[in-house]
Legacy VTK file of the C-alpha trace (Angstrom):
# vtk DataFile Version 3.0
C-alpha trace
ASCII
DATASET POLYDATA
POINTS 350 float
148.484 -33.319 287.349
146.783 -36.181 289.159
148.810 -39.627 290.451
146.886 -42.785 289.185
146.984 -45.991 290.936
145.134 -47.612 287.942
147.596 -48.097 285.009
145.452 -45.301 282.863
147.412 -45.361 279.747
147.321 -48.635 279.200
143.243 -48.743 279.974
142.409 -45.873 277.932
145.164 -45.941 274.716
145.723 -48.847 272.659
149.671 -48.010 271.692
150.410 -48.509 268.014
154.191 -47.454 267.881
156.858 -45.402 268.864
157.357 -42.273 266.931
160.063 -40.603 268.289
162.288 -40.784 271.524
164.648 -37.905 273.100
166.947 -37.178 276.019
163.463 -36.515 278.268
161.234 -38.868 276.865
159.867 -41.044 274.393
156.557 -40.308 271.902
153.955 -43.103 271.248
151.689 -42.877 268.720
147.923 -44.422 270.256
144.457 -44.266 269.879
141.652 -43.724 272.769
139.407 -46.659 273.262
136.776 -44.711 274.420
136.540 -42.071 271.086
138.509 -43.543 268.830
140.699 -40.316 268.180
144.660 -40.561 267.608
146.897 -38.840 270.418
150.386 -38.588 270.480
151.715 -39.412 273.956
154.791 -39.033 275.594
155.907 -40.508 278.617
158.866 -39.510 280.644
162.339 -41.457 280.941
162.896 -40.177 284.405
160.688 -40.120 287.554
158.774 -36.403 287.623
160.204 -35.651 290.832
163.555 -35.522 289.223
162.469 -33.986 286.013
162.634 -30.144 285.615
161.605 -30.524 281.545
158.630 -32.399 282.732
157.304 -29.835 284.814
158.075 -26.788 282.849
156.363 -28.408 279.753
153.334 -29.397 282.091
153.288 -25.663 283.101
153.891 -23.970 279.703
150.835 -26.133 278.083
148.710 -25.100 280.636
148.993 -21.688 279.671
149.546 -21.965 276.223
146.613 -22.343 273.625
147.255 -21.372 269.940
146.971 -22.835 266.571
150.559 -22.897 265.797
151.046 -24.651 269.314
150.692 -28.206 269.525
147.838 -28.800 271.838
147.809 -30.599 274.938
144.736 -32.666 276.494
145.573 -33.556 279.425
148.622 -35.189 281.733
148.905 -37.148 284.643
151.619 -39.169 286.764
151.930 -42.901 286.860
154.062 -45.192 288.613
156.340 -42.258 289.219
155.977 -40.955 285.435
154.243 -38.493 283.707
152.398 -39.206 280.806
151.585 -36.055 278.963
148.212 -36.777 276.100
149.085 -34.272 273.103
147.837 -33.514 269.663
149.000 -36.231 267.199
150.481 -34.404 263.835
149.799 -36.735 261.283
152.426 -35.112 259.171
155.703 -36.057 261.105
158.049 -33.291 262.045
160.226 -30.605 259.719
163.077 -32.630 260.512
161.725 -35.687 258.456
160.669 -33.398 255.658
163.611 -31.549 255.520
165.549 -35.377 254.963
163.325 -35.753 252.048
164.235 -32.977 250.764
164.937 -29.205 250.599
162.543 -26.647 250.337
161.126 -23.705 247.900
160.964 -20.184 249.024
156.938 -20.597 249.082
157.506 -23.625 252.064
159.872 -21.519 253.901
157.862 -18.550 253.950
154.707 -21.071 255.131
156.931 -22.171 257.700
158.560 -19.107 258.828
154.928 -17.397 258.625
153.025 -20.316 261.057
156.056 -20.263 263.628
156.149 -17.129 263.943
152.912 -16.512 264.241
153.462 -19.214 267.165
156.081 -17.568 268.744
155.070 -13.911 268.785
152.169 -15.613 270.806
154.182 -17.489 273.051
156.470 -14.134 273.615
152.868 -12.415 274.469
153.125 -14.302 277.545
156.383 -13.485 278.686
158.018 -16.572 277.997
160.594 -18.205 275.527
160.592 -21.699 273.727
164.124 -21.790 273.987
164.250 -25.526 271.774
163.382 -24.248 268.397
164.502 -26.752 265.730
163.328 -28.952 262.710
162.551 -31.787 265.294
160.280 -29.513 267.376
158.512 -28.429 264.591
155.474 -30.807 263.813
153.618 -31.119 260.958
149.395 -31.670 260.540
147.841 -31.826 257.189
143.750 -32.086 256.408
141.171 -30.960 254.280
141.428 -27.327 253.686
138.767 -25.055 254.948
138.515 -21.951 254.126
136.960 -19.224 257.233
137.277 -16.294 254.998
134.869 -15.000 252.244
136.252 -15.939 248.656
136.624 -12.638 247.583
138.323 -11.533 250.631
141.842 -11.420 249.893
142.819 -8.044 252.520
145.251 -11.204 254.739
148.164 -13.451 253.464
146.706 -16.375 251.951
148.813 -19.165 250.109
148.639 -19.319 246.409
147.670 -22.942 246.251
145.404 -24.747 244.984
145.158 -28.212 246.309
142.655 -29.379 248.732
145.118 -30.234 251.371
146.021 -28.025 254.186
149.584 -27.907 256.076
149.833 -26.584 259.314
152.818 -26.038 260.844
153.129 -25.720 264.807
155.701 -25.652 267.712
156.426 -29.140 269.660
158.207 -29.877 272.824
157.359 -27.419 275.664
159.991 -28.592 278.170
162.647 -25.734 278.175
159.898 -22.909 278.294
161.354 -20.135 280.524
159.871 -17.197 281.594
161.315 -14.092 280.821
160.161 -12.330 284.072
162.057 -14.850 286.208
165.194 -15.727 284.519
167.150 -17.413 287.097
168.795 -20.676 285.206
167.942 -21.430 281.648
167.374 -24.870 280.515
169.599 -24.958 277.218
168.124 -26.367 274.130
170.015 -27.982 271.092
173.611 -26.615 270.903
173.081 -26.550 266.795
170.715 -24.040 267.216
171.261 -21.668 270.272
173.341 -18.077 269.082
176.551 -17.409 270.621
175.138 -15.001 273.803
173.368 -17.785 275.306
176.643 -19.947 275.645
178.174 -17.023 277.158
175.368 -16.920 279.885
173.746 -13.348 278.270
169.882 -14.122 279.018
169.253 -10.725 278.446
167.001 -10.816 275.291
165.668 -14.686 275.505
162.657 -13.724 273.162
165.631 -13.139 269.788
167.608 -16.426 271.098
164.236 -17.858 269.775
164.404 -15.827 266.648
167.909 -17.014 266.067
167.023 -21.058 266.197
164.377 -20.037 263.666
166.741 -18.441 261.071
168.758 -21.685 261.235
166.355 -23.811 261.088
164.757 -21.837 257.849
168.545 -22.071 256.786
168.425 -25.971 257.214
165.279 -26.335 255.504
166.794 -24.433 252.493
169.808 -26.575 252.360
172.199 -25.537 254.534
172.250 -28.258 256.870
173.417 -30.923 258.349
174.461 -27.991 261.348
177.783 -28.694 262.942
177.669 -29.064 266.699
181.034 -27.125 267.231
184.276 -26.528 265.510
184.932 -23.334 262.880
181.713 -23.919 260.461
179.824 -23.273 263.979
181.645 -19.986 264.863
181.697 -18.548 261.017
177.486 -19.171 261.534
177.668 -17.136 264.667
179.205 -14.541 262.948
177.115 -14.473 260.198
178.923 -16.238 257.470
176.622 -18.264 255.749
175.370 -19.811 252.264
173.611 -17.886 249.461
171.164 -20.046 248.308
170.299 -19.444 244.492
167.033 -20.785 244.816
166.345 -17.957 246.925
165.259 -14.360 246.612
167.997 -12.006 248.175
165.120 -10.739 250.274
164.632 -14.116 251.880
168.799 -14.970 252.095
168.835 -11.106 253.539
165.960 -12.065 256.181
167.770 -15.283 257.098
170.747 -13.163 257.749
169.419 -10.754 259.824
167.539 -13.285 262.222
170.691 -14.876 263.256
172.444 -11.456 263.264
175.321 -11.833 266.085
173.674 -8.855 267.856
170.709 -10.382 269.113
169.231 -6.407 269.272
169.587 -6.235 265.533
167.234 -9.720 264.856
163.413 -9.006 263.736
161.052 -9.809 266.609
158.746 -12.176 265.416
155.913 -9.298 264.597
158.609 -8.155 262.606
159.082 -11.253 260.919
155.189 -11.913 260.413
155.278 -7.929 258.690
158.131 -8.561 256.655
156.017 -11.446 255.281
153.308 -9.952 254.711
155.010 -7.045 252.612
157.212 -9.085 250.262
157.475 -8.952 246.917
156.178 -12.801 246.688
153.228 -11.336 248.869
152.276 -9.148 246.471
152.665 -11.113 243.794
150.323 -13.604 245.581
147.694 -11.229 246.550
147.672 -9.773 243.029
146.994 -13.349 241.862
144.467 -14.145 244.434
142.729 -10.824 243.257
142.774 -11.152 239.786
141.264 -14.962 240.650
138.705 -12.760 242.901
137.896 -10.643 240.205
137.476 -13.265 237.683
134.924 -14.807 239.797
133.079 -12.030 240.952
132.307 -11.429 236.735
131.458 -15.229 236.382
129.316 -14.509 239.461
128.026 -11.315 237.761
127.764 -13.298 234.462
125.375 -15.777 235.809
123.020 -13.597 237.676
122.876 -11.774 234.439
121.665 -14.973 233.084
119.640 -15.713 235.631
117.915 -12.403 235.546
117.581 -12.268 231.639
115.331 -16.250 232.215
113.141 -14.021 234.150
112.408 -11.732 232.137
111.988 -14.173 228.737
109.567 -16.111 231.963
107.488 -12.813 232.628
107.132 -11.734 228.688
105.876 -15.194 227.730
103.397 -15.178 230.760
102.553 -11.667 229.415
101.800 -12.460 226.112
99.762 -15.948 227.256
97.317 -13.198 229.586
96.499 -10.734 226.361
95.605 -13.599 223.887
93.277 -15.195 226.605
91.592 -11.301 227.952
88.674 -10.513 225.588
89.056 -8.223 223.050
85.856 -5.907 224.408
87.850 -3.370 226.847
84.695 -2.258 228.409
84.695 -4.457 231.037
81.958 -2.604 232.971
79.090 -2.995 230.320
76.252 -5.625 230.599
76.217 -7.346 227.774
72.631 -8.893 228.239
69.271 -6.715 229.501
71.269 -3.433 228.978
69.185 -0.869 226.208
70.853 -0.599 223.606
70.708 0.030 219.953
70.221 -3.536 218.162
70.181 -4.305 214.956
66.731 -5.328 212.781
67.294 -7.220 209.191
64.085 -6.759 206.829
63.974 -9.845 204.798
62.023 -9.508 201.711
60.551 -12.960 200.578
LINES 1 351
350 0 1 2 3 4 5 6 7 8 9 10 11 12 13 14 15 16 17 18 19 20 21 22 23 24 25 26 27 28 29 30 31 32 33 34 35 36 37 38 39 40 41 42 43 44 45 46 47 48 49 50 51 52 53 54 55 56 57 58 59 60 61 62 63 64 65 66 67 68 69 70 71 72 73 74 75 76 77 78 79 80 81 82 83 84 85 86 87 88 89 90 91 92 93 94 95 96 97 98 99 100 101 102 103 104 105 106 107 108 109 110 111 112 113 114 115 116 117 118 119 120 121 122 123 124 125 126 127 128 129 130 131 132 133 134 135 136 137 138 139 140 141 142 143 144 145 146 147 148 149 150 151 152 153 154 155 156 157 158 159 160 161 162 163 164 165 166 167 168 169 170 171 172 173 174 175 176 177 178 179 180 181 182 183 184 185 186 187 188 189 190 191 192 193 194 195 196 197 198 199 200 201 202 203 204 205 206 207 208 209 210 211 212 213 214 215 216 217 218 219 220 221 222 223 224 225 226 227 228 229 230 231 232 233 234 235 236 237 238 239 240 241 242 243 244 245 246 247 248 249 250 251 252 253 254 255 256 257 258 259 260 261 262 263 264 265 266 267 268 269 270 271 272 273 274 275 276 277 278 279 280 281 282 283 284 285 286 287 288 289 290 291 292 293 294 295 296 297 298 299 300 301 302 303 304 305 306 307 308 309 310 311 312 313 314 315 316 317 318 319 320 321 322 323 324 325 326 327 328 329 330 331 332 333 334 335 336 337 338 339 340 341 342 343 344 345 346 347 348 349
């Protein structure tokens, strides 16, 4: 983290508009003059040297590099400030999709597969996100590109279809802790923390994680807006929650269990990523995805058959052009000029 003298954001981003603004900060959508790529960059509302979330998000990116992550490119101070250059997720947050509307069990499952996937790499590290929530959770969608061979279908793989690929991936480093030094913890959003951490219990920080992804899976489903305090936020704590119809009583079970009020008794996220992977709708994907397989491998089979069977009509025709062309005297060795040989003598009588 460098201090500029030069005002560098302004020189190198042309600023197109806010999207979004927080307690710590405020998000700017721009694009680099230099490459013409779209960053998403966030400058801070206080001066770094009073800004713990600054500096713990500054730290946590530089050690954090994942897919599910949002990525960081670079960050630097400026007139006091730090501006931090991140990954721009062209598909808004969960928090905006989750307004539009709720989700199926197949979204959840993407989402609860992709975070945790995040978080059991985050956890790797010996830290804690600490601020999971719909807001933190940003959304990119592309082209979809597929790494894996067509008829490989041993990993999870969505049943869809469409060309487009969502990615989901965790935002907003600042309250990163690490579990080896727990000392003070820098809270996150009251709506999603469990009960322990309000009670100053920072024994298992990696589950408090866990927890804020449970609710925010229930949110997503249809259980929100989340109450900030009052009874509805105690009956949560103690596991008293909606049964959503929509949902299979494995997923409303799993739900259950990740914001368990023993934080022992919530999934860890491997957990959570094997759970996923041994559902019933898993199943019922990968049977579908091999039965697809299958089907192509035969059309595959089908026209190399084809192909094969062309070659063949190719070589007999070729075969049969070569013996109506050789001459019908097999004795290719024999002179057929200056060799003795009996000849034939005609006696005309006139």
């Amino acid at each position: 983290l460098s201090d500029f003298n030069m005002p560098r954001y302004h020189d190198e981003f042309l600023e197109l508009k806010e999207i979004g603004s927080g307690v710590h900060g405020c998000v700017y959508k721009c694009i680099n003059r230099l490459n013409g790529v779209e960053y998403a960059v966030k400058r801070g509302k206080k001066p770094i040297q009073n800004e713990r979330v600054a500096h713990n998000e500054i730290y946590a990116h530089g050690v954090l590099e994942h897919p599910n992550i949002v990525r960081n490119y670079s960050s630097w101070m400026e007139n006091e400030y730090v501006y931090m250059q991140n990954e721009y997720c062209n598909g808004g947050s969960l928090e905006d999709a989750i307004k539009a509307s709720n989700m199926d069990e197949k979204q959840l499952r993407k989402i609860l597969e992709h975070i945790a996937q995040g978080l059991r790499y985050i956890h790797s590290k010996q830290l804690a996100h600490m601020d999971i929530k719909p807001g933190n959770i940003l959304i990119t969608k592309g082209p979809k590109i597929v790494y894996k061979s067509t008829f490989d279908t041993d990993e999870f793989c969505d049943d869809d279809d469409s060309l487009e690929e969502t990615v989901y991936k965790i935002g907003d480093l600042g309250h990163v802790t690490n579990l080896d030094e727990v000392v003070d913890v820098e809270e996150g959003d009251c709506r999603y923390l469990p009960k322990e951490i309000l009670n100053d219990d920072y024994s298992n920080l990696t589950k408090v994680d866990i927890f804020a992804l449970g609710l925010t899976l229930y949110e997503a489903a249809g259980g929100g807006p989340l109450p900030k305090n009052g009874d509805e936020w105690h009956n949560i704590r103690e596991g008293k929650i909606k049964h959503f119809p929509h949902l299979s009583n494995d997923f409303n079970n799993l739900i259950k269990r990740m914001i368990h009020p023993n934080p022992d008794l919530r999934p860890s996220a491997s957990e959570l990523l094997f759970q996923t992977l041994f559902s019933p709708i898993y199943k019922t994907v990968k049977e579908k995805h091999e039965l697809k397989a299958a089907k192509q491998k035969i059309q595959l089979l089908e026209q190399q058959l084809q192909d094969v069977l062309k070659c063949v009509k190719v070589l007999r025709s070729q075969t049969d052009n070569k013996r109506q062309l050789t001459p019908l005297n097999n004795n290719k060795g024999e002179r057929l000029v200056g060799k003795k040989s009996k000849r034939s003598h005609s006696n005309t009588n006139f």
